[in-house]
PyMOL Python script that loads the backbone (N, CA, C, O; Angstrom):
from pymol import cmd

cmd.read_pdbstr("""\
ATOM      1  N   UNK A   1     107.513  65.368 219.098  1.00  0.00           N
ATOM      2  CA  UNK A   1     107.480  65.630 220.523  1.00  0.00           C
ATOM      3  C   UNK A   1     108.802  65.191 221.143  1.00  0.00           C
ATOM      4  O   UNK A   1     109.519  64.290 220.708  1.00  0.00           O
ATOM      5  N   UNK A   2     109.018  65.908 222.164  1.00  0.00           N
ATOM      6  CA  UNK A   2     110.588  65.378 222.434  1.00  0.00           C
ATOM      7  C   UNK A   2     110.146  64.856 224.365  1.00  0.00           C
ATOM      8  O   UNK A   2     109.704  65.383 225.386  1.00  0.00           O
ATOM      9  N   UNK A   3     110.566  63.721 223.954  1.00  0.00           N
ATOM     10  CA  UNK A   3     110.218  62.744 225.424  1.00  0.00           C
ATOM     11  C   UNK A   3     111.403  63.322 226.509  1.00  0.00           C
ATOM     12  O   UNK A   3     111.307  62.987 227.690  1.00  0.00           O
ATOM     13  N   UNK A   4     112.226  63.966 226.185  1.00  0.00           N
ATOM     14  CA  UNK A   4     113.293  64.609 227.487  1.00  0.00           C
ATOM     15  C   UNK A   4     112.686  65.382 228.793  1.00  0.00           C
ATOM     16  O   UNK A   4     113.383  65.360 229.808  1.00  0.00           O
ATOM     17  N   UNK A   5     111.575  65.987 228.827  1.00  0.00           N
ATOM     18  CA  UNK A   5     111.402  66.735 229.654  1.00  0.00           C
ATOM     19  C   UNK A   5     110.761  65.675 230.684  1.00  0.00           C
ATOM     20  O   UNK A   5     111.154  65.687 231.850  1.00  0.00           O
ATOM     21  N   UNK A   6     109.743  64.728 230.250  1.00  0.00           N
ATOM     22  CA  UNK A   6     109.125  64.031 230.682  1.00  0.00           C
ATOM     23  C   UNK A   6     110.423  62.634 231.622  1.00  0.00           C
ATOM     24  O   UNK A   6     110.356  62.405 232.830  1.00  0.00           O
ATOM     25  N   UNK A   7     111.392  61.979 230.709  1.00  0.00           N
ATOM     26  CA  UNK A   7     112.431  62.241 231.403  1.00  0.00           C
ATOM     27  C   UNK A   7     112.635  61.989 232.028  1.00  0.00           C
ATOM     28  O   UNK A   7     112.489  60.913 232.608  1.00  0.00           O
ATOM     29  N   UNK A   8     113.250  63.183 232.315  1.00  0.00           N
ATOM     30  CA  UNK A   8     114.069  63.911 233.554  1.00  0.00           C
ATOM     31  C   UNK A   8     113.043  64.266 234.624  1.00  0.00           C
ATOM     32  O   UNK A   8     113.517  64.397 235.753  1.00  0.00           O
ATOM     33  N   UNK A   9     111.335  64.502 234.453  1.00  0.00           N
ATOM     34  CA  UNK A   9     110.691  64.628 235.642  1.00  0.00           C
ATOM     35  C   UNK A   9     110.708  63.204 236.091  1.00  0.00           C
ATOM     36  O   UNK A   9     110.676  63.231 237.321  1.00  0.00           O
ATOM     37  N   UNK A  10     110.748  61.881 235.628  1.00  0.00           N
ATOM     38  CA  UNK A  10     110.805  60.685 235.874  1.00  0.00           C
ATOM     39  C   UNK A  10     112.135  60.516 237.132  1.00  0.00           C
ATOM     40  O   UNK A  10     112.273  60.246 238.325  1.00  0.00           O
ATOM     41  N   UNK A  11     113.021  60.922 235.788  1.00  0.00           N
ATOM     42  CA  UNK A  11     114.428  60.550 236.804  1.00  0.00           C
ATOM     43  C   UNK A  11     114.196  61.209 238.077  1.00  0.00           C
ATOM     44  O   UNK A  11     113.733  60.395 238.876  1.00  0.00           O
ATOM     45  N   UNK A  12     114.326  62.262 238.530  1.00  0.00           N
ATOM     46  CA  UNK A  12     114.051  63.148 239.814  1.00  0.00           C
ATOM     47  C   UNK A  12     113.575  62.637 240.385  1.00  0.00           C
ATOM     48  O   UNK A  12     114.111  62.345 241.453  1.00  0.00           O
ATOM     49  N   UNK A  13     112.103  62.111 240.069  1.00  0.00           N
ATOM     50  CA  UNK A  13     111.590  61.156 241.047  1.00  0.00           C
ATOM     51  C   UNK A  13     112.424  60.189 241.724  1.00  0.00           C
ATOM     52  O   UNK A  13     112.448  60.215 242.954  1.00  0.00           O
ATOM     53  N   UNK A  14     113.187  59.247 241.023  1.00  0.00           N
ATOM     54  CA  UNK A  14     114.512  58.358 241.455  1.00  0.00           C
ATOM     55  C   UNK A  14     115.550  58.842 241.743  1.00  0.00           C
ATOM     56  O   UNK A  14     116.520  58.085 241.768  1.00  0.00           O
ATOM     57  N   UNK A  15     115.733  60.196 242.051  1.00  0.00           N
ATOM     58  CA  UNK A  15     116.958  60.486 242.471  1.00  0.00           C
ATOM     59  C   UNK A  15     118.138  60.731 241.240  1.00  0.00           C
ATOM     60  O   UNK A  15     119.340  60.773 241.500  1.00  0.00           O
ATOM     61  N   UNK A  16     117.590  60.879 239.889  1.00  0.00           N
ATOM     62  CA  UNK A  16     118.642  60.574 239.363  1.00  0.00           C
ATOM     63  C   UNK A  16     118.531  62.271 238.310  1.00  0.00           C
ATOM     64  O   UNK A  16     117.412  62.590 237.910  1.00  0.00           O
ATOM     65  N   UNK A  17     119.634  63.106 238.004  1.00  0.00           N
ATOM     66  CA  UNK A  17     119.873  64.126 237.485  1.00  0.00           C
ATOM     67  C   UNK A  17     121.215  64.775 236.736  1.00  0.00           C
ATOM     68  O   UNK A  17     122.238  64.743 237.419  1.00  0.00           O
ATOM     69  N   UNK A  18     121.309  65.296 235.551  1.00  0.00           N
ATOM     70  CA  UNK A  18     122.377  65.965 235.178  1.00  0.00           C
ATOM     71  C   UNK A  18     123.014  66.544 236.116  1.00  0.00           C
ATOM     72  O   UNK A  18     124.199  66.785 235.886  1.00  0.00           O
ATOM     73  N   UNK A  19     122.524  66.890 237.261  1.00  0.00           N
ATOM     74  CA  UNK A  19     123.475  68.247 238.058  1.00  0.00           C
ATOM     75  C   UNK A  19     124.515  67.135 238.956  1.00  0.00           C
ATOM     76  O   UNK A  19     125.736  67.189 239.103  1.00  0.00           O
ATOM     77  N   UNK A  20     123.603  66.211 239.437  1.00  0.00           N
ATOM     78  CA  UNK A  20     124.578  65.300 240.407  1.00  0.00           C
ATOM     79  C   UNK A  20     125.341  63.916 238.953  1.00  0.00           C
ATOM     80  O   UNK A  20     126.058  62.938 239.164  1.00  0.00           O
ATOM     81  N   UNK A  21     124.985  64.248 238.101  1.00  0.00           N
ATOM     82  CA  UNK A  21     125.891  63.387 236.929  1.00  0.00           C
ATOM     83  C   UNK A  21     125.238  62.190 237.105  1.00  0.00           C
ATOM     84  O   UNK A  21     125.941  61.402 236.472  1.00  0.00           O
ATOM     85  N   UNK A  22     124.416  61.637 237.530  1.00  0.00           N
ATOM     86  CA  UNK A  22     123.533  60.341 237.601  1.00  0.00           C
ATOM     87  C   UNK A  22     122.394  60.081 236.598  1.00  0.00           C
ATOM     88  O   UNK A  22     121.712  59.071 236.424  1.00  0.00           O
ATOM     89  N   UNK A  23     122.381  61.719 235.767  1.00  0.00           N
ATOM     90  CA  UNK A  23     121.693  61.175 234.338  1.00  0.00           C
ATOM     91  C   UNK A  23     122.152  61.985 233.230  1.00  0.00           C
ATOM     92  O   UNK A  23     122.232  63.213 233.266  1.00  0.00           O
ATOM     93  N   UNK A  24     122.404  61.365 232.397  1.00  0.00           N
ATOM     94  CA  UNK A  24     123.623  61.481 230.749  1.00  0.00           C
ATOM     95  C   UNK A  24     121.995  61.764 229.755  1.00  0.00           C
ATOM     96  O   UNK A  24     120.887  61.228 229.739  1.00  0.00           O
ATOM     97  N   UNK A  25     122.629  62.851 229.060  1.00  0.00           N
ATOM     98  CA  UNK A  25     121.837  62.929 227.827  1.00  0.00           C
ATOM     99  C   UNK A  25     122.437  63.959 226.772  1.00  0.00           C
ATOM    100  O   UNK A  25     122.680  65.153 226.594  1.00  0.00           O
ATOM    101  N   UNK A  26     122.534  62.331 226.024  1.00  0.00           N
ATOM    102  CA  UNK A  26     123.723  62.767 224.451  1.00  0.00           C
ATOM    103  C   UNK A  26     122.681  62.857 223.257  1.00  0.00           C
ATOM    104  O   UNK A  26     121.730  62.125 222.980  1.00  0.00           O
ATOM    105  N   UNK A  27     123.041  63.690 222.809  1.00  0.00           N
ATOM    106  CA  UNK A  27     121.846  64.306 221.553  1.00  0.00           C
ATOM    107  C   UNK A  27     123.256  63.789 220.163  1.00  0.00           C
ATOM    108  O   UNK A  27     124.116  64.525 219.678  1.00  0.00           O
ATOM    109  N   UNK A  28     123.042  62.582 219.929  1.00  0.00           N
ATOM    110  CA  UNK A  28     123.634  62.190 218.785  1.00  0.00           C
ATOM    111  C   UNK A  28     124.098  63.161 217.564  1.00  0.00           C
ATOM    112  O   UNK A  28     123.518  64.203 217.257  1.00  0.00           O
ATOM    113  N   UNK A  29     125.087  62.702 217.016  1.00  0.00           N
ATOM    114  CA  UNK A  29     125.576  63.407 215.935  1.00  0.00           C
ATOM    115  C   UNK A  29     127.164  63.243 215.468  1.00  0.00           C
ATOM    116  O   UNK A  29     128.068  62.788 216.170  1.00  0.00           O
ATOM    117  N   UNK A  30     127.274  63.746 214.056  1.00  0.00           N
ATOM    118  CA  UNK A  30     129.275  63.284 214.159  1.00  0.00           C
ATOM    119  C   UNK A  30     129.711  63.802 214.972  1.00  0.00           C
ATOM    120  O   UNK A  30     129.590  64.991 215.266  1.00  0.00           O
ATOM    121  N   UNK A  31     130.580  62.608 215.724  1.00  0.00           N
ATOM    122  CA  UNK A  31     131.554  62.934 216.923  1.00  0.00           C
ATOM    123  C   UNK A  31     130.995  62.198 218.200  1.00  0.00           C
ATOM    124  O   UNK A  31     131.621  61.923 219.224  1.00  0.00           O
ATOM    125  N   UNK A  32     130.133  62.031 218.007  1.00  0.00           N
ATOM    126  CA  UNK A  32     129.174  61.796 219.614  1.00  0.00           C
ATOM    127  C   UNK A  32     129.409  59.737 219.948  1.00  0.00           C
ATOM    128  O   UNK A  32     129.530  59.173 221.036  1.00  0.00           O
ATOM    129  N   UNK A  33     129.397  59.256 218.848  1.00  0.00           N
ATOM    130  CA  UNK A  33     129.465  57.623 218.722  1.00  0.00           C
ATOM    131  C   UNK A  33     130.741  57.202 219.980  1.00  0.00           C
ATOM    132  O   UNK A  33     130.560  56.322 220.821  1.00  0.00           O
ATOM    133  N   UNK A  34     131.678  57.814 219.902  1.00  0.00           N
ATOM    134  CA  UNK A  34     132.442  57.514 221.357  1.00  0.00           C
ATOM    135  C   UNK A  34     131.887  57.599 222.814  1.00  0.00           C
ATOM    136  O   UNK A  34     131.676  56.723 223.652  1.00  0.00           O
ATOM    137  N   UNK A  35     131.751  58.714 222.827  1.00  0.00           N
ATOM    138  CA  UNK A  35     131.209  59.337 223.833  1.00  0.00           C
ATOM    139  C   UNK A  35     129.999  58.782 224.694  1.00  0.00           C
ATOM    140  O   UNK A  35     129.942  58.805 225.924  1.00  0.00           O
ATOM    141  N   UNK A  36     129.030  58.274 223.820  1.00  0.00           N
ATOM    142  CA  UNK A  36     128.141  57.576 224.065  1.00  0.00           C
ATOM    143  C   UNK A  36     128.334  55.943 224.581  1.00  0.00           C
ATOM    144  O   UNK A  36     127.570  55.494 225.435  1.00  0.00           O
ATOM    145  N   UNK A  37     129.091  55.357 224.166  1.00  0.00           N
ATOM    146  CA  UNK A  37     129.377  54.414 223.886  1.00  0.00           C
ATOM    147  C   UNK A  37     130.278  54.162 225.528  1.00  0.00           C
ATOM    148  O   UNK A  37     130.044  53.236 226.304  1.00  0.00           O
ATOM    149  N   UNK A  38     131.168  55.107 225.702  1.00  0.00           N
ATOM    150  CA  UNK A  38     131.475  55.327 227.356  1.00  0.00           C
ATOM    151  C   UNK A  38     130.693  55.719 227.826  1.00  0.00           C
ATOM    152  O   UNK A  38     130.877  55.200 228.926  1.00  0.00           O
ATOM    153  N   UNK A  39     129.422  56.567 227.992  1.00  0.00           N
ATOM    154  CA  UNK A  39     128.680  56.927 229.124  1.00  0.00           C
ATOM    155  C   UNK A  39     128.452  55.753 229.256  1.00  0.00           C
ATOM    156  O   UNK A  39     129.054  55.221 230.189  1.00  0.00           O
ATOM    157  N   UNK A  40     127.515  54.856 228.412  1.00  0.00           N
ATOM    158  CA  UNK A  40     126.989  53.246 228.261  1.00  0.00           C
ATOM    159  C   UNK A  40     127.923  52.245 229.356  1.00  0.00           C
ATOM    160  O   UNK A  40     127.541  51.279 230.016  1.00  0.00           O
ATOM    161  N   UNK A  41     128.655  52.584 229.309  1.00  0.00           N
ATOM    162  CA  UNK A  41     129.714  51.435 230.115  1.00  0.00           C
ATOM    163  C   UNK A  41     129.796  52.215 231.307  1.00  0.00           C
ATOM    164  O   UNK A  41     129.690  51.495 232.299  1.00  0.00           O
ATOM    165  N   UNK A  42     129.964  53.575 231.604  1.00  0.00           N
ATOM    166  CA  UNK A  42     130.136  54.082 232.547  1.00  0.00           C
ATOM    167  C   UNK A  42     127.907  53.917 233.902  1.00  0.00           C
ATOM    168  O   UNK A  42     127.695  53.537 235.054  1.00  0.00           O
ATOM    169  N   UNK A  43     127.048  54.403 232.883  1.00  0.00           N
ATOM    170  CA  UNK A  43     126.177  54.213 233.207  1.00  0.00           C
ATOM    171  C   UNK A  43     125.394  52.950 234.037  1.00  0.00           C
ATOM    172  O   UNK A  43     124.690  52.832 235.040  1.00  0.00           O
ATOM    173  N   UNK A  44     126.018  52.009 232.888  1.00  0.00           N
ATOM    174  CA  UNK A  44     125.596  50.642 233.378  1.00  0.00           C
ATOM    175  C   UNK A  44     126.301  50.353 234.685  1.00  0.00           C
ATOM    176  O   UNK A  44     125.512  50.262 235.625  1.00  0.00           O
ATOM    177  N   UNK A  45     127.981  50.131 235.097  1.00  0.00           N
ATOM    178  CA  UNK A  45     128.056  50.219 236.128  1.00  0.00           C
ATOM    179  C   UNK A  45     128.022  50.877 237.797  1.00  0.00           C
ATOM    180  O   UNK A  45     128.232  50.401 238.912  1.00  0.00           O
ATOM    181  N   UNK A  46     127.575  52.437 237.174  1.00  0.00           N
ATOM    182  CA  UNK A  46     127.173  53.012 238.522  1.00  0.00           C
ATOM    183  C   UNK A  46     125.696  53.234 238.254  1.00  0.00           C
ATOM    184  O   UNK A  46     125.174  54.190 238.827  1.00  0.00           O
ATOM    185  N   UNK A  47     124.995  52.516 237.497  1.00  0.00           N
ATOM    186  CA  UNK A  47     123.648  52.670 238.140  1.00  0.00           C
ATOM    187  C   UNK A  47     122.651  53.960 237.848  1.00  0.00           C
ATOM    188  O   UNK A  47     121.598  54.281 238.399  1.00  0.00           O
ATOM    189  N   UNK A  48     123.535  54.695 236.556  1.00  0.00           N
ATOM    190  CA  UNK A  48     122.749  55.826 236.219  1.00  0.00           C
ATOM    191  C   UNK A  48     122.114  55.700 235.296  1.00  0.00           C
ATOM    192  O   UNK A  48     121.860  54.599 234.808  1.00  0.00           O
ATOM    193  N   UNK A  49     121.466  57.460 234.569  1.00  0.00           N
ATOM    194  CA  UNK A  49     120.342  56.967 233.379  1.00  0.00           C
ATOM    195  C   UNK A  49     120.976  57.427 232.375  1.00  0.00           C
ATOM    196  O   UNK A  49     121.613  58.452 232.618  1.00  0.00           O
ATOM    197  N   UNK A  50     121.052  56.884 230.927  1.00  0.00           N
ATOM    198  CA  UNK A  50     121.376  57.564 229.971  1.00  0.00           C
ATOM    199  C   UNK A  50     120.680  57.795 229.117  1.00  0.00           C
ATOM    200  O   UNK A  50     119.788  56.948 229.072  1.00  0.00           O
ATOM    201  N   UNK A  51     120.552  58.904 227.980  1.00  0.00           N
ATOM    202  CA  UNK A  51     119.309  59.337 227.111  1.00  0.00           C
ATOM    203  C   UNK A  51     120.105  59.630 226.006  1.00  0.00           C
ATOM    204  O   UNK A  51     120.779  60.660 226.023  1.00  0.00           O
ATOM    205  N   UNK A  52     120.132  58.796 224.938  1.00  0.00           N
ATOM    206  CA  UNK A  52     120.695  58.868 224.000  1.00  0.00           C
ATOM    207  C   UNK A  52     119.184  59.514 222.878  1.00  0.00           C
ATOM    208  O   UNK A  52     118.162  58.830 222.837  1.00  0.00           O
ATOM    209  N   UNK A  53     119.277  60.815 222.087  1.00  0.00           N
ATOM    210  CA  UNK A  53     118.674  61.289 221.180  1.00  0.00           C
ATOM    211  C   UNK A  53     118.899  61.429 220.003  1.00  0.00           C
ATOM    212  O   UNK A  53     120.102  61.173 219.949  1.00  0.00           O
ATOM    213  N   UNK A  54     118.603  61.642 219.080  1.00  0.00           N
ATOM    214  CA  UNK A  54     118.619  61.697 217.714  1.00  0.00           C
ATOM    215  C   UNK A  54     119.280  60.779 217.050  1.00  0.00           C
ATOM    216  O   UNK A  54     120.090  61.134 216.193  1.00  0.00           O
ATOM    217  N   UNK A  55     119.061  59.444 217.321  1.00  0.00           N
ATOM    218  CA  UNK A  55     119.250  58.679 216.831  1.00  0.00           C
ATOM    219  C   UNK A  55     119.133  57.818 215.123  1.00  0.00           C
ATOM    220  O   UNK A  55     119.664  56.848 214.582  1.00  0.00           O
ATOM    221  N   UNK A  56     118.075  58.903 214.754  1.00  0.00           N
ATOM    222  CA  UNK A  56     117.674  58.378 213.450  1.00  0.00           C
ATOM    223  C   UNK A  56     118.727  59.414 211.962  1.00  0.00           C
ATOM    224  O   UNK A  56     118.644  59.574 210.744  1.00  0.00           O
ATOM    225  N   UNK A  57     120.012  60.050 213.606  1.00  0.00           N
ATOM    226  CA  UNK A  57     121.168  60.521 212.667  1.00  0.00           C
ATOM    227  C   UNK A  57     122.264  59.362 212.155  1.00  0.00           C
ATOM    228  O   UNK A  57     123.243  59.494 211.420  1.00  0.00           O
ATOM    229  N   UNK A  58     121.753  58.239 212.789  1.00  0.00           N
ATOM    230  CA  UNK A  58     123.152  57.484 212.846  1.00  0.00           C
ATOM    231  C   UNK A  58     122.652  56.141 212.876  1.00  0.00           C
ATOM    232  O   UNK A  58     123.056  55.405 213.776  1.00  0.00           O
ATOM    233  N   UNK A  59     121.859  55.721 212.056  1.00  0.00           N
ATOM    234  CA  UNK A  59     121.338  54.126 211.833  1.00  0.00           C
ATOM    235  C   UNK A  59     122.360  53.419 211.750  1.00  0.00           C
ATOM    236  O   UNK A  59     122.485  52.929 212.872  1.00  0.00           O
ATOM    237  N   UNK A  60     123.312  53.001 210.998  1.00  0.00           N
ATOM    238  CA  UNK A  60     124.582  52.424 210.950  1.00  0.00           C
ATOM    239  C   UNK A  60     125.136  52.245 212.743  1.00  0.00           C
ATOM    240  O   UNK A  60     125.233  51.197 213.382  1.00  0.00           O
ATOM    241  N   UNK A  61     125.313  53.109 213.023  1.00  0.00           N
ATOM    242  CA  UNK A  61     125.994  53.197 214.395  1.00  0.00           C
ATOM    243  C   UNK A  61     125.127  52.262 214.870  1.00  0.00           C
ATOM    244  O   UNK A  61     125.487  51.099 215.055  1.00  0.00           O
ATOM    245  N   UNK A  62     123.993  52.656 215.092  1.00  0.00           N
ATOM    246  CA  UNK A  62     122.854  51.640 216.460  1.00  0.00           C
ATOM    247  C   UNK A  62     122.915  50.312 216.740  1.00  0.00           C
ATOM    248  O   UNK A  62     122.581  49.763 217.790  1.00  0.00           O
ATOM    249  N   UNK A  63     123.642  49.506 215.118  1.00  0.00           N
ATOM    250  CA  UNK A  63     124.006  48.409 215.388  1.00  0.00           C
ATOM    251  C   UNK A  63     125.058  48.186 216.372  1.00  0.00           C
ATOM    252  O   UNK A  63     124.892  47.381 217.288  1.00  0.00           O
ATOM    253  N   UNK A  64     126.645  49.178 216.165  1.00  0.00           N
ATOM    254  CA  UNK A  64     127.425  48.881 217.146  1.00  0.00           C
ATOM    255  C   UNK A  64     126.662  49.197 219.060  1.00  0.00           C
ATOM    256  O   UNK A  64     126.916  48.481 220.029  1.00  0.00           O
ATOM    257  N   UNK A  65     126.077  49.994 219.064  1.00  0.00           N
ATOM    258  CA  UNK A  65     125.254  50.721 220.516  1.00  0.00           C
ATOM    259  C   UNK A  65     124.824  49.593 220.887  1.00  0.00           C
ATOM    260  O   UNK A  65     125.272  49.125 221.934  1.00  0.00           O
ATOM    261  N   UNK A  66     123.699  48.758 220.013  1.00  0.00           N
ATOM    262  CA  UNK A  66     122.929  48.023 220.597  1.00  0.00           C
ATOM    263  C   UNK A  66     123.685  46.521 220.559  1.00  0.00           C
ATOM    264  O   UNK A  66     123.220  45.653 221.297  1.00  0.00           O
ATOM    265  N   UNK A  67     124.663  46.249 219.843  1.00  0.00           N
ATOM    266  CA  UNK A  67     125.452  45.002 220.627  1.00  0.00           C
ATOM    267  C   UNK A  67     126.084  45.659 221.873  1.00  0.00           C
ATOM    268  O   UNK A  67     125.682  45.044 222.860  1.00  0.00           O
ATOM    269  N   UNK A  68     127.139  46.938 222.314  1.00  0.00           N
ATOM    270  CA  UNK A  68     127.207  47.176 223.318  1.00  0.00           C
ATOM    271  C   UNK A  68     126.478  47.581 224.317  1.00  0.00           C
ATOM    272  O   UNK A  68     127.065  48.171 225.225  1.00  0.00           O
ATOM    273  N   UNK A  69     125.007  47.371 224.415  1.00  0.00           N
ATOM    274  CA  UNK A  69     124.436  47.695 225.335  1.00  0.00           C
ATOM    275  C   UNK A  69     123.692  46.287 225.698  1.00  0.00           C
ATOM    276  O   UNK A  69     122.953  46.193 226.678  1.00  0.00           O
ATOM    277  N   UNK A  70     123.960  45.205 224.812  1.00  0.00           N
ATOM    278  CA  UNK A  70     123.970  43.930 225.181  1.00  0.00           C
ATOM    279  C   UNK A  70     124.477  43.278 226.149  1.00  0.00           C
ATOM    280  O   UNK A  70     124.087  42.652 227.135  1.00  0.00           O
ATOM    281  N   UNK A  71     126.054  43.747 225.326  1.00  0.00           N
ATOM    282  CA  UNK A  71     127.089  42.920 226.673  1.00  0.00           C
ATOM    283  C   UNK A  71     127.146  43.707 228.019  1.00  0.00           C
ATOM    284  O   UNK A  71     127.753  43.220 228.973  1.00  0.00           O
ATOM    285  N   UNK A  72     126.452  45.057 228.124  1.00  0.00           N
ATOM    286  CA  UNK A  72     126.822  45.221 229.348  1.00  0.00           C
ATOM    287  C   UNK A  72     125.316  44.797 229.853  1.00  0.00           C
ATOM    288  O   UNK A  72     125.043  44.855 231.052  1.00  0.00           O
ATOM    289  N   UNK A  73     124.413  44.393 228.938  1.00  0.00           N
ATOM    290  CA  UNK A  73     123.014  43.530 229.920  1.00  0.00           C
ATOM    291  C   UNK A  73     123.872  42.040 230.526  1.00  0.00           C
ATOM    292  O   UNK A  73     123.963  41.615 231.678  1.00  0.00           O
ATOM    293  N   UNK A  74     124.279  41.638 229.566  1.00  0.00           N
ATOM    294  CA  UNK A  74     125.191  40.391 229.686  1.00  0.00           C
ATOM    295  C   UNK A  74     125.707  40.106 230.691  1.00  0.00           C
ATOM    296  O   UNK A  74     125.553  39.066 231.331  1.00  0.00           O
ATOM    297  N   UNK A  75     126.772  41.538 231.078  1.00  0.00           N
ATOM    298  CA  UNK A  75     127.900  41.812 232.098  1.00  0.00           C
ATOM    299  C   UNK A  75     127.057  41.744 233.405  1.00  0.00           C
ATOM    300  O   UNK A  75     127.571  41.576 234.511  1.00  0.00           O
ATOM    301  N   UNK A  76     125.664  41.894 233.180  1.00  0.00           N
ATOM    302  CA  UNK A  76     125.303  42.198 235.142  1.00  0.00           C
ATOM    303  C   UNK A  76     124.968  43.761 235.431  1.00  0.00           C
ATOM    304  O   UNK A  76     125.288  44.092 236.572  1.00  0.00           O
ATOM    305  N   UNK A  77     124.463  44.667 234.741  1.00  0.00           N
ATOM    306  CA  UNK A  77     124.292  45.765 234.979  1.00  0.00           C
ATOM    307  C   UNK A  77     123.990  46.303 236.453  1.00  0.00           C
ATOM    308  O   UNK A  77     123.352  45.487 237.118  1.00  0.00           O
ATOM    309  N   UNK A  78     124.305  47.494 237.113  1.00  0.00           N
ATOM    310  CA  UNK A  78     123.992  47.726 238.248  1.00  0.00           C
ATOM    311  C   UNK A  78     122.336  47.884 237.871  1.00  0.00           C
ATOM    312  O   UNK A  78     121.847  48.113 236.765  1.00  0.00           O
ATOM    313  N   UNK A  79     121.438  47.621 239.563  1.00  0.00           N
ATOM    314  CA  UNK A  79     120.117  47.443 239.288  1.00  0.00           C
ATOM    315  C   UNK A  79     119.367  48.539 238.682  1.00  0.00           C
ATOM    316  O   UNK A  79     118.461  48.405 237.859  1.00  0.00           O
ATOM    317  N   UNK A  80     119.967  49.995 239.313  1.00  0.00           N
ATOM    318  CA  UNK A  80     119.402  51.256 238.865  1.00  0.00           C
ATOM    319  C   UNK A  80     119.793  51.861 237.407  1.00  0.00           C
ATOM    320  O   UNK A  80     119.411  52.999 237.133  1.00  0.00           O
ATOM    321  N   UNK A  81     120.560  51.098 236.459  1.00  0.00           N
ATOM    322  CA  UNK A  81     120.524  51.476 235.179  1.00  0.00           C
ATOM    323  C   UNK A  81     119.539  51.263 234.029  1.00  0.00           C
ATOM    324  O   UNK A  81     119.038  50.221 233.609  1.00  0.00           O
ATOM    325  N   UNK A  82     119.365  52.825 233.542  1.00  0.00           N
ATOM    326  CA  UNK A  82     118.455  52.886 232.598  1.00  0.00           C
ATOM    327  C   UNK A  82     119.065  53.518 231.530  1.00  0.00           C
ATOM    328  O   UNK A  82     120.005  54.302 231.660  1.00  0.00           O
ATOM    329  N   UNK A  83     118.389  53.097 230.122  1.00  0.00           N
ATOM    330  CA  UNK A  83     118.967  53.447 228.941  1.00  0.00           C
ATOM    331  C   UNK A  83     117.697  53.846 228.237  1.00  0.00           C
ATOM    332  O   UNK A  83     116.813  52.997 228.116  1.00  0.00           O
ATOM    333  N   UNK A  84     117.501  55.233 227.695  1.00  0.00           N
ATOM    334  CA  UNK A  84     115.992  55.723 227.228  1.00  0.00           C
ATOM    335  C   UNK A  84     116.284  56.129 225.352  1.00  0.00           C
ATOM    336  O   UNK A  84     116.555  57.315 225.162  1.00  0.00           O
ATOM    337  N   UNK A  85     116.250  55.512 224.476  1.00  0.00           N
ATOM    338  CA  UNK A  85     116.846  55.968 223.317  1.00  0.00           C
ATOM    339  C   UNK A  85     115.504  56.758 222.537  1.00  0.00           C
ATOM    340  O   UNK A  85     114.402  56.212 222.493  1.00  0.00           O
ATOM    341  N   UNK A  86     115.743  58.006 221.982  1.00  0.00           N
ATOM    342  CA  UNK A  86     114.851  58.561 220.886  1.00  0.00           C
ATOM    343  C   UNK A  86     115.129  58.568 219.802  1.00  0.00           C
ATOM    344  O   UNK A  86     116.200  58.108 219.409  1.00  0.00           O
ATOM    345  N   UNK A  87     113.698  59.413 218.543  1.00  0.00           N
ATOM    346  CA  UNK A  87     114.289  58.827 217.069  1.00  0.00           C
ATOM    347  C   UNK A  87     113.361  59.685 216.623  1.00  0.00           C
ATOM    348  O   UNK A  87     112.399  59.968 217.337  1.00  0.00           O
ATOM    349  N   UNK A  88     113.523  60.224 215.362  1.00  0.00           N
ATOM    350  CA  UNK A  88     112.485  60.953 214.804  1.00  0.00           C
ATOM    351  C   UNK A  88     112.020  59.682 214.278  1.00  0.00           C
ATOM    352  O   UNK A  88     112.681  58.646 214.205  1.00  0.00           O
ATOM    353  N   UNK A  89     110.554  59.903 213.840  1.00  0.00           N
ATOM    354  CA  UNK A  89     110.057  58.643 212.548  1.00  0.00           C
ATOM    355  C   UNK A  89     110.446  58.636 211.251  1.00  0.00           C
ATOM    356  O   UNK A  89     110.824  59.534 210.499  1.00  0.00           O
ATOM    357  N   UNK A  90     110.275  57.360 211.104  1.00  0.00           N
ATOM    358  CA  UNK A  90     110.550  57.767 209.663  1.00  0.00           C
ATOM    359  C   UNK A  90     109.430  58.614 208.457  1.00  0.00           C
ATOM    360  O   UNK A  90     108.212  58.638 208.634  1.00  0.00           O
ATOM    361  N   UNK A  91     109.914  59.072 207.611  1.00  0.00           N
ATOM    362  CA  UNK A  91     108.906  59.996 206.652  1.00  0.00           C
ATOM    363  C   UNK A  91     108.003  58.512 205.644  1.00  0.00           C
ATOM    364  O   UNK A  91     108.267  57.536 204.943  1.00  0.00           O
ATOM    365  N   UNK A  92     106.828  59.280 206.239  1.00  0.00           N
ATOM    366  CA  UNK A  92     105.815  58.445 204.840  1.00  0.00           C
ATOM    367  C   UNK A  92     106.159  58.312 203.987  1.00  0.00           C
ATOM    368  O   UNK A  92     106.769  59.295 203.565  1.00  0.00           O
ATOM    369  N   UNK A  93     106.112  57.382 203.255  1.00  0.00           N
ATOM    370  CA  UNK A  93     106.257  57.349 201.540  1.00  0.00           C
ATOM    371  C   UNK A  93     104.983  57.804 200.456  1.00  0.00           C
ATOM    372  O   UNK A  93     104.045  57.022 200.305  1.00  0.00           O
ATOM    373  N   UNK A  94     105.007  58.776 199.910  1.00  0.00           N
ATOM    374  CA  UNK A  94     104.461  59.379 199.362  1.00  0.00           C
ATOM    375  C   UNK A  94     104.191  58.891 197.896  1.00  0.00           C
ATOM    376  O   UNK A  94     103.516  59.580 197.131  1.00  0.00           O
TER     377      UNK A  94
END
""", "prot")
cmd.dss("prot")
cmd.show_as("cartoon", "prot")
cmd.util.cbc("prot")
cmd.orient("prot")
């Protein structure tokens, strides 16, 4: 199931949307680990939402994400920042 639609009817409620740039949603993959990594810093201080997806492309990475999404808890985040991360599951072991 993909939690995006649900979302973004959330954000709206708060005022917050792709069209006015007040909500980010990066669908992970090679190339994307920068990118993300600035919305994150950019997000946290103006107070927007970010939706980082497909995350279970890039386990390795999440360690660097989730110390930087530390220090900017650390730093004082503006009050209206939100960070929504998805993941496929992992496969049963058979």
């Amino acid at each position: 199931m993909d939690p995006t639609p649900d979302v973004e009817r959330v954000g709206a409620k708060y005022g917050k949307s792709s069209n006015d740039k007040t909500f980010t949603n990066i669908s992970m993959g090679q190339g994307q680990e920068q990118i993300a990594q600035n919305a994150l810093k950019e997000c946290a201080e103006k107070g927007n939402w970010l939706m980082i997806q497909n995350v279970h492309l890039m386990t390795d990475w999440m360690r660097i994400f989730e110390r930087s999404l530390e220090v900017e808890v650390e730093a004082g985040p503006h009050a209206d920042f939100r960070v929504f991360i998805s993941s496929e599951p992992p496969g049963l072991p058979h």
